[in-house]
C-alpha positions, -999 to 999 in steps of 0.1 A, spaced: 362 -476 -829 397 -471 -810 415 -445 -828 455 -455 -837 485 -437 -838 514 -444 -842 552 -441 -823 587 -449 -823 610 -463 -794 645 -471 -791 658 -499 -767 669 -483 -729 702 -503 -721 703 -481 -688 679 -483 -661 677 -467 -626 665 -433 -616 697 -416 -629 697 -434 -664 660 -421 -662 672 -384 -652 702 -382 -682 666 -395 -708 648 -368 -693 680 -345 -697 676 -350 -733 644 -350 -744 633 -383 -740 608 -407 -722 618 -436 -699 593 -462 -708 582 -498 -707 569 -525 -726 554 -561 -717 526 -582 -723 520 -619 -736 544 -636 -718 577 -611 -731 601 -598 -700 597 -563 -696 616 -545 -720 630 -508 -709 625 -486 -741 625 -446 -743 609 -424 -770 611 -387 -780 593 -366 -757 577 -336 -779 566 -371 -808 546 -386 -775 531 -354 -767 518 -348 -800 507 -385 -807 482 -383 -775 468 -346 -782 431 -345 -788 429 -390 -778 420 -408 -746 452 -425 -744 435 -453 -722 413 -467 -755 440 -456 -783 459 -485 -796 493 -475 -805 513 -486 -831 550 -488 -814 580 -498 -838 613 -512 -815 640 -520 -836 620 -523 -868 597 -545 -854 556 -529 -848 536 -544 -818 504 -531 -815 501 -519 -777 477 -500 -751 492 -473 -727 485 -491 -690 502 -460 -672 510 -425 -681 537 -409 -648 537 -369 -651 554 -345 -631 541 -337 -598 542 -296 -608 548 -295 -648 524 -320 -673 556 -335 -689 553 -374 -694 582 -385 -669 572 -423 -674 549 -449 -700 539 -483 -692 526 -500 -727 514 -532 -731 513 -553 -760 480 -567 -779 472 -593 -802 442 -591 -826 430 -625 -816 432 -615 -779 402 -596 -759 420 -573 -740 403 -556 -703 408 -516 -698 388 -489 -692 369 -463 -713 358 -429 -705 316 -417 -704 306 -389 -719 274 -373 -710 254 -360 -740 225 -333 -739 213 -311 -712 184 -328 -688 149 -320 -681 152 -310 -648 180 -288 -654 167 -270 -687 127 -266 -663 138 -273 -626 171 -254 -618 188 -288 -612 221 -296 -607 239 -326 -631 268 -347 -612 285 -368 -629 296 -395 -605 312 -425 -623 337 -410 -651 347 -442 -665 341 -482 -668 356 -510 -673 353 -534 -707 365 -567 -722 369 -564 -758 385 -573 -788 414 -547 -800 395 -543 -831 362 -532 -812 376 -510 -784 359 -478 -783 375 -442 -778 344 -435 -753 313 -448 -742 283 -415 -750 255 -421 -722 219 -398 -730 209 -377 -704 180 -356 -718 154 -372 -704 163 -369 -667 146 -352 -643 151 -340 -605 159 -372 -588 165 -394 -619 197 -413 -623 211 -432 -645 231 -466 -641 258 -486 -654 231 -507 -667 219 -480 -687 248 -483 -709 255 -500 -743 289 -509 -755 286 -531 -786 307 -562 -788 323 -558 -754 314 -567 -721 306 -546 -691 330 -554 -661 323 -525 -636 291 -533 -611 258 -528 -633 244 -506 -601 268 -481 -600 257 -443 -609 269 -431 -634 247 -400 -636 219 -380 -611 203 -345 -609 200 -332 -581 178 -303 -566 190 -268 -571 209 -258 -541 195 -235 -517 218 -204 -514 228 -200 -478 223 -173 -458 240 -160 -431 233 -154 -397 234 -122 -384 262 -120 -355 254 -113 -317 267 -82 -321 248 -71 -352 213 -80 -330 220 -63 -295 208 -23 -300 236 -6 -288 220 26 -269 234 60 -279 259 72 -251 242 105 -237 263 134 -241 279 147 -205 292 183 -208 315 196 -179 293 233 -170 310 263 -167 310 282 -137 291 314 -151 266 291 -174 253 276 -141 247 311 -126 229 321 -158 204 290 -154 195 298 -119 190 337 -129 171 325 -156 151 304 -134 143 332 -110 134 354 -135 164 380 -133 190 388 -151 217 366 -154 247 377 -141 280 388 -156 310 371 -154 339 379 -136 366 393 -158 394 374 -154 430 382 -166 432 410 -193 395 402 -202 365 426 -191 367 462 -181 400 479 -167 402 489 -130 399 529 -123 429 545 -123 443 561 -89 456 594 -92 487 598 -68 498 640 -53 528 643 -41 533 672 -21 562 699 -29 590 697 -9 604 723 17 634 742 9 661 736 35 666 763 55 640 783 46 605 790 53 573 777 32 562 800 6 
């Protein structure tokens, strides 16, 4: 059965987006109600009471008890506007019900168990349809339809037509999936790049040779010894040093002793 809870809303006597805004600005809900032949009525209703009312419900299958002006309709939530960016309720559409009245909206499907071929197989459950649409009376409107999926293997689905809503009528299309499981995918693996494939050959090392290393190797190859290299600079062994006699002078005007 559809859970109830209950609300209260005050008549809106402004409308537009900037009677909307100054709600808003206040802690309140712009909202709506119609139904049953009634003009639209502009109402608005404590935010943080609306939030709490709809925790832990499906608001599309909860009938809520709405008093206006001392007067409680029994209605259905037909829209429910949040902000783009925070989850506050900008906006509520209800609708009003009678208990004579069957009444079309949609009702959630919940999966229960855990199926063969995902418990032996490795499959994959997808849930394709999330929910469907009935025709009921208010006092039969289910919070949820449950749908059993235990038995399903690899490849087995299960339908619309698989489900059973007591006292209400099915409207969604009888073929439509509801649930399948599907193999378990196949992790992909990538393909090695071009340039992980080509064998890059090691560059071979060129060394500039030194003037006195290439007359080693031919020494070396004709079996002498290899010859010393020039000194050069300050390196190697000093030159010989040349002794310089100067000879004495004469005395003027004298002869040589």
């Amino acid at each position: 059965m559809a859970q109830t809870v209950s609300l209260s809303a005050s008549p809106r006597q402004a409308t537009g987006k900037g009677a909307a805004r100054q709600a808003r600005f206040r802690g309140r809900v712009p909202a709506v109600i119609y139904g049953h032949g009634r003009d639209t009525q502009p109402l608005e209703l404590e935010a943080k009471a609306l939030e709490k009312a709809l925790q832990g419900v499906e608001p599309a299958s909860t009938i809520i008890d709405l008093a206006v002006d001392g007067k409680t309709v029994k209605t259905l939530i037909r829209e429910i506007q949040r902000h783009p960016i925070r989850p506050d309720i900008i906006h509520v559409d209800f609708y009003e019900i009678h208990a004579t009245e069957k009444v079309k909206l949609k009702v959630p499907v919940h999966l229960v168990g855990n199926p063969d071929g995902v418990r032996n197989a490795g499959g994959v459950l997808d849930q394709v349809t999330r929910e469907v649409e009935i025709e009921v009376l208010p006092e039969n409107i289910p919070d949820r339809v449950e749908l059993d999926v235990n038995a399903l293997k690899i490849g087995d689905s299960l339908h619309v037509r698989d489900l059973s809503i007591p006292n209400a009528k099915i409207l969604t299309d009888a073929e439509l999936t509801i649930a399948t499981v599907v193999p378990p995918r196949a992790e992909e693996v990538a393909a090695p790049s071009p340039e992980a494939t080509t064998e890059v050959a090691e560059p071979e090392l060129i060394r500039k040779v030194r003037e006195g290393e290439e007359e080693e190797g031919e020494a070396a190859a004709e079996g002498g010894a290899p010859a010393k290299p020039e000194a050069k600079g300050g390196g190697g062994a000093a030159p010989a040093k040349v002794e310089k006699t100067e000879k004495a002078e004469k005395p003027k005007g004298g002869k040589e002793s």
